[in-house]
C-alpha positions as CSV (number, residue, x, y, z in Angstrom):
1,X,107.4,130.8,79.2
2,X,104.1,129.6,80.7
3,X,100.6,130.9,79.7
4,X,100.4,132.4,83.6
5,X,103.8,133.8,83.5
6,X,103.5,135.5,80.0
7,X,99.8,136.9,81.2
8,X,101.0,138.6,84.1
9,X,103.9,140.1,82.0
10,X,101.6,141.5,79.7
11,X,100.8,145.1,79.9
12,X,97.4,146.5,81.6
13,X,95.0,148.8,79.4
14,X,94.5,146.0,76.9
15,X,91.2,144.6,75.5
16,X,91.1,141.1,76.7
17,X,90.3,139.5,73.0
18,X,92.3,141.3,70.1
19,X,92.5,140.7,66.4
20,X,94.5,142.3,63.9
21,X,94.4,141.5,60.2
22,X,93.4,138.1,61.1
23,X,92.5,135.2,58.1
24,X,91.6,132.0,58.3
25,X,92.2,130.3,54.4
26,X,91.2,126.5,54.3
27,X,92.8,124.1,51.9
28,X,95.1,125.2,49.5
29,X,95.7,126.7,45.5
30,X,92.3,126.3,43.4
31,X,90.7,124.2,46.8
32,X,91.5,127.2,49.1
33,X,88.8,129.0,50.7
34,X,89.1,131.8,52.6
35,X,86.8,131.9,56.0
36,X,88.3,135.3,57.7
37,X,89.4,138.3,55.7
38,X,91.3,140.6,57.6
39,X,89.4,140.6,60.6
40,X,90.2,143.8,63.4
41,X,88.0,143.1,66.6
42,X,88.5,143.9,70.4
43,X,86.4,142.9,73.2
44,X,87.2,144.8,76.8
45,X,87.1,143.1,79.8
46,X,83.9,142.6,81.1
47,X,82.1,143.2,78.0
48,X,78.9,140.8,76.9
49,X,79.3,140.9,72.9
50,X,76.4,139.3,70.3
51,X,78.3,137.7,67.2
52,X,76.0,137.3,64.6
53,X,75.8,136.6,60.6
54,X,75.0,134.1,57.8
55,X,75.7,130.6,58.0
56,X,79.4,130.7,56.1
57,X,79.8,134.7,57.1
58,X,82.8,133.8,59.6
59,X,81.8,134.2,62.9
60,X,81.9,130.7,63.9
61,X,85.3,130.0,62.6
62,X,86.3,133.4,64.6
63,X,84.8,132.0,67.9
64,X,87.0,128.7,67.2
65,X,89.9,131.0,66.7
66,X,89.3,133.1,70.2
67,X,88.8,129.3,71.8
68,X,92.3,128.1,70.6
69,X,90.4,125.7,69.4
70,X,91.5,126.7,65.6
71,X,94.7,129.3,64.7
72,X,94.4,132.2,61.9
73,X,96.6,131.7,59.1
74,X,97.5,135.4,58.9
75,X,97.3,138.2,61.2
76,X,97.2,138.3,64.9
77,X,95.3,137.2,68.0
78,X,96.2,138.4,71.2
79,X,94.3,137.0,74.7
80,X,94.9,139.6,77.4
81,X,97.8,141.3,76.0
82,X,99.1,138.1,75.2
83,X,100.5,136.7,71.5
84,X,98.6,133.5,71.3
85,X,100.3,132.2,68.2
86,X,103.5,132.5,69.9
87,X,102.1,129.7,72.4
88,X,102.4,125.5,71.5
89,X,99.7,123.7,71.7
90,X,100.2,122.3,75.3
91,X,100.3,126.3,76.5
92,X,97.1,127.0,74.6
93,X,95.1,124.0,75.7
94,X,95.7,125.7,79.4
95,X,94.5,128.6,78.0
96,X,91.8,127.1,77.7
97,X,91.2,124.8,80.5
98,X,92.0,127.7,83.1
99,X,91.0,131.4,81.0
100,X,88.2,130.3,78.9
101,X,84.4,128.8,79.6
102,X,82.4,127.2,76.6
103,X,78.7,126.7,76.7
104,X,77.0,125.0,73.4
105,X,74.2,124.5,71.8
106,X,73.6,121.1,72.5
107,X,74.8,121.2,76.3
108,X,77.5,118.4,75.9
109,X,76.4,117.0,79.3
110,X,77.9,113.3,80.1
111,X,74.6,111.0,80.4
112,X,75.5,109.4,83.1
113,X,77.1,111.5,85.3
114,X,75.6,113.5,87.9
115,X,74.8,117.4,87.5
116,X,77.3,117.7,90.3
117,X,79.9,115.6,88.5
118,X,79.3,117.3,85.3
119,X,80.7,120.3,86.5
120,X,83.3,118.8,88.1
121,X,84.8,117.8,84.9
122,X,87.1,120.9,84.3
123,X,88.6,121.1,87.3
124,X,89.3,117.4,87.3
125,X,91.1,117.6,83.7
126,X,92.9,120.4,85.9
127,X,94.2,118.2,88.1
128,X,92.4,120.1,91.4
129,X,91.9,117.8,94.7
130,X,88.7,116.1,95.1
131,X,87.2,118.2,98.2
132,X,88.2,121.4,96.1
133,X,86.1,120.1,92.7
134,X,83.1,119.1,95.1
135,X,83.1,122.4,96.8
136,X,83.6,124.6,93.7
137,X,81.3,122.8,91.6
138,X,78.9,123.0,94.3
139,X,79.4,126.5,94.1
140,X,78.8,127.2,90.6
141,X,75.4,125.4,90.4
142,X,74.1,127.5,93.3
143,X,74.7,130.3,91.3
144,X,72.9,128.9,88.4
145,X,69.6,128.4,90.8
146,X,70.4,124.5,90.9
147,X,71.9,123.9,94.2
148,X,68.6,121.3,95.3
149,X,69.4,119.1,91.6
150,X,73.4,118.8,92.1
151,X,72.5,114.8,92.3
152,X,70.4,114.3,89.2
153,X,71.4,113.1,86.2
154,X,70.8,115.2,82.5
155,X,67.6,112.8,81.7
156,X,66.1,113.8,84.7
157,X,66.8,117.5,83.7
158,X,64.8,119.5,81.7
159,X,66.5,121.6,78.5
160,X,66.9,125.0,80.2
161,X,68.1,123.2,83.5
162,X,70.9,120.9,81.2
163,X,71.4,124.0,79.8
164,X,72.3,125.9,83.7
165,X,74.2,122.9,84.0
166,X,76.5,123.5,81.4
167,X,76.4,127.0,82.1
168,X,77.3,125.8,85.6
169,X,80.7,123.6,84.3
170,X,81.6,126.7,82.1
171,X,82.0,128.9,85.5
172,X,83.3,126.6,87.6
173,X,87.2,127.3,86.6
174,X,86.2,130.9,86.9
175,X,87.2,132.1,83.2
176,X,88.0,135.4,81.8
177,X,85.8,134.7,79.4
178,X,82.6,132.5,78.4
179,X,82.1,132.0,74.7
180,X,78.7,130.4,73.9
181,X,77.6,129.5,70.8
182,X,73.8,129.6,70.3
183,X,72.9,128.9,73.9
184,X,69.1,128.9,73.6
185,X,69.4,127.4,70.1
186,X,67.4,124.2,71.8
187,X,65.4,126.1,74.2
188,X,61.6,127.7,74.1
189,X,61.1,131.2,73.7
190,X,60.5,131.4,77.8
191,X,63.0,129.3,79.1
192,X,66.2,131.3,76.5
193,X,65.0,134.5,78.1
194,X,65.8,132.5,81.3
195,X,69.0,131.5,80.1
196,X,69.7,135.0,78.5
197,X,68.9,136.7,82.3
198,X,71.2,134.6,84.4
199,X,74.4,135.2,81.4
200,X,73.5,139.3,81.8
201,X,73.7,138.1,85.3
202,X,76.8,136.6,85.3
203,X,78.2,139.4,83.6
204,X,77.1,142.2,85.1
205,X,77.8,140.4,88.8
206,X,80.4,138.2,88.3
207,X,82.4,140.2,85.4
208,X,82.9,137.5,83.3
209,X,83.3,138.6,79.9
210,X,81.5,136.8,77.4
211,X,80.9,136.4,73.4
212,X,77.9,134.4,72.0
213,X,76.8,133.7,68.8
214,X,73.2,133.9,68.0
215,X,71.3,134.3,64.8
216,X,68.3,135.1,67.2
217,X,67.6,139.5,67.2
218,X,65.6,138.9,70.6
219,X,68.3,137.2,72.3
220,X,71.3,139.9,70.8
221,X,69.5,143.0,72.9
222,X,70.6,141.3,76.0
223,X,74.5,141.8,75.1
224,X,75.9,145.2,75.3
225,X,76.8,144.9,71.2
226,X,76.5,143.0,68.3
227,X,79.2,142.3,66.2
228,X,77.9,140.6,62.5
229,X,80.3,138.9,60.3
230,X,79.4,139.0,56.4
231,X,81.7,137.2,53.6
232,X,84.4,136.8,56.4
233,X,84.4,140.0,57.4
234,X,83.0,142.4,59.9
235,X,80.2,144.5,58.6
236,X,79.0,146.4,61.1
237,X,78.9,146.8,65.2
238,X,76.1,148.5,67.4
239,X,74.9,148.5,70.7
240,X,72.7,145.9,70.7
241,X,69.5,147.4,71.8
242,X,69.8,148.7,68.2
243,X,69.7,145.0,66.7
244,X,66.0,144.5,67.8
């Protein structure tokens, strides 16, 4: 069963991202380490989630889990009501490519390549026409406020406009979900609250759900709630205002 076929079978009244019991254990015997313990989390639909913790508490390797990017070793993870680890890996690699968004720290941008063509780059791994990639990627940096620098290349950008960019090729497949680890990590205190106002944005106008790791308190208040992971587990959850 496709990933398409097996998400429209799947039953409404669902959180979009679900965990039960998951674990992550590296290696193996006396060598094994164990980077989730039994994690339960849910994020709705059109919820803007803070993951926060430690370096080593577990929240990274859960974002690589809800990417597809890595799968638990115990437990389950379910992506709008469907059983991900029931998927190969060619069906979760179009989960990917057409349900999920990724922005990172470091933007990622090709160096030589146009903002435009930047963005372009999903759907063209996606196999869409040309005229459509133009158009949508055209799109998607209007809504990022960089409609007038669609020709320039990332040099020519500056951080918080690479970062729009990237924010820009994240949208552009129109995802259920943008996960975003440490978005402003690279980014002056002015230009993250930039950032930080056009995700909300997104969010709140678009309805794109999205999780985002930051160790950063001031960036946090602008989710609806923070989720921080301790020893591989989840310690704790509030809104986020309550964070600051």
């Amino acid at each position: 069963m496709t990933v398409a076929a097996n998400r429209a079978s799947a039953a409404e009244g669902h959180p979009l991202i679900e965990f039960r019991g998951v674990t992550r254990v590296y290696g193996a015997g006396d060598a094994a380490v164990p980077a989730l313990r039994g994690v339960d989390l849910a994020i709705e639909k059109g919820e803007f989630v803070a993951i926060m913790g430690p370096s080593g508490s577990g929240k990274s390797t859960a974002m690589n889990i809800l990417g597809c990017l890595d799968t638990p070793t115990g437990g389950s993870y379910r992506f709008d009501g469907v059983d991900v680890s029931g998927l190969d890996r060619d069906q979760r690699a179009l989960l990917r490519r057409h349900f999920i968004g990724f922005i990172f720290q470091g933007f990622n941008l090709l160096a030589r390549t146009s903002a435009l063509e930047n963005v372009e780059l999903p759907l063209l791994y996606g196999g869409a026409p040309a005229g459509e990639r133009r158009r949508r990627a055209t799109e998607a940096l209007a809504k990022v406020g960089l409609a007038e620098r669609a020709g320039h290349a990332p040099n020519e950008l500056s951080g918080g406009q690479q970062q729009r960019v990237a924010i820009a090729r994240a949208i552009v497949t129109r995802p259920a979900i943008i996960l975003a680890d440490e978005p402003t990590g690279n980014l002056d205190s002015a230009m993250s609250e930039e950032i930080m106002r056009l995700l909300s944005g997104l969010n709140r106008d678009e309805g794109i759900t999205i999780a985002m790791v930051t160790h950063e308190p001031d960036m946090a208040v602008f989710a609806d709630r923070t989720i921080r992971f301790v020893d591989g587990r989840i310690a704790d959850e509030a809104a986020a205002a309550e964070v600051a």
